[in-house]
Steps between C-alpha positions, in 0.01 A plus 500: 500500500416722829740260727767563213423855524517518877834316481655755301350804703628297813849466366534807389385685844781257609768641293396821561517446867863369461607835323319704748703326808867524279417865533349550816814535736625789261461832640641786264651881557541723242472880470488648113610870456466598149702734353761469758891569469594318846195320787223703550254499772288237385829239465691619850167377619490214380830403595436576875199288479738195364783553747268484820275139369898443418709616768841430542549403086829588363556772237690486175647865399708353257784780611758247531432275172774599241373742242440397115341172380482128643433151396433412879518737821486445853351800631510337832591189690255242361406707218552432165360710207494447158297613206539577110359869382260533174785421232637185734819711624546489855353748759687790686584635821494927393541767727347809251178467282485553148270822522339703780123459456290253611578246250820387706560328774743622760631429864314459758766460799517810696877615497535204221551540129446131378269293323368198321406608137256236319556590152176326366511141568503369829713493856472193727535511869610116595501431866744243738241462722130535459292809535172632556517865441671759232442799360734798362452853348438494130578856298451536117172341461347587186309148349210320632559112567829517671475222823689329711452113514590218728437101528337490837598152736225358352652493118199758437675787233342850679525797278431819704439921492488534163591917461225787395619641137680774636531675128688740614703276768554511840594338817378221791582284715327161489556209794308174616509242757410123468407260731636254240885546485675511125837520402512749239337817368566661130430775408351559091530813399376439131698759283492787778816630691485509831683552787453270825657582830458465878404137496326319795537129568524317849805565670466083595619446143827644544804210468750629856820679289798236554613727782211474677512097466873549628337633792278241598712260414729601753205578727389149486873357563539707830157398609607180456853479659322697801255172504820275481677641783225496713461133455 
């Protein structure tokens, strides 16, 4: 009976031990102002902390995504999002809020005017190329419980910065890195509306515009008639 019982106190410390590590190469930024119309102190913070252990990541403003609602968006080269809102209709792409307190989310691009609006439901971020950091400005908050989750390289689901009951709503800005790359990242907003703009990801995930390929491709053919002749 006490081996028995030492097995299952050993397996258990071993499992817990596994969990621990799946989480152990996340490190999280977020700033909560409560009550806010637009960032506060407390989020510009913590989005300065994110961009410098991220430097260099790109940033979706959404200002040139089409306005109204979509099945599937490219926000960016190698971006895809998609996402159904709290009655199963698709999400939107808005550039006004439906009030003016702190119950809406709004734009967070200075000089910009537009943004992803998660009508409940959820938004997913899907990636060409693996990634180890995100993070974006969240504005509308109101209900405790709404995450972001991702399936780490190691299959393990993560579920991270669940949100303070606000009450009265508000605004942050929540980011994380991960030693452990991932694909994806959704957002579940439960049945609150929300607003999410300014989103960080690593610029490394970009897929080069067909232009740009245009230009190497021609690069690389010079370079190699310049190695031709001189042969």
């Amino acid at each position: 009976m006490a081996r028995s019982r030492i097995m299952v106190i050993a397996t258990f410390l071993m499992l817990f031990a596994l969990v621990t590590s799946a989480h152990a190469g996340i490190a999280t930024y977020s700033g909560y102002d409560v009550g806010a119309i637009a960032p506060g102190a407390n989020s510009t913070a913590a989005a300065a902390s994110f961009d410098a252990a991220a430097p260099g990541d790109a940033i979706i403003t959404f200002e040139s995504s089409p306005l109204g609602s979509f099945a599937s968006l490219t926000p960016a080269p190698g971006v895809t999002l998609t996402g159904t809102d709290f009655f199963s209709s698709n999400q939107t792409i808005r550039n006004v809020t439906d009030c003016g307190n702190a119950l809406c989310g709004n734009n967070t691009t200075l000089g910009g005017s537009h943004f992803l609006y998660v009508f409940g439901g959820t938004a997913t971020f899907t990636f060409a190329s693996p990634i180890n950091s995100f993070g974006a400005y969240f504005g509308g908050l109101q209900i405790d419980g709404v995450n972001l989750s991702f399936t780490d390289a190691g299959g393990a689901q993560q579920v991270l910065l669940p949100t303070p009951d606000f009450n009265s709503g508000g605004f942050a800005f929540v980011g994380f890195t991960d030693t452990s790359a991932f694909s994806s990242v959704t957002f579940n907003a439960l049945n609150d509306f929300i607003s999410v703009d300014d989103v960080r990801y690593p610029a490394s995930a970009r897929v080069p515009e067909p232009a740009t390929l245009l230009l190497l491709g021609s690069g690389l053919a010079g370079l190699a008639g310049l190695a031709w002749r001189k042969n």
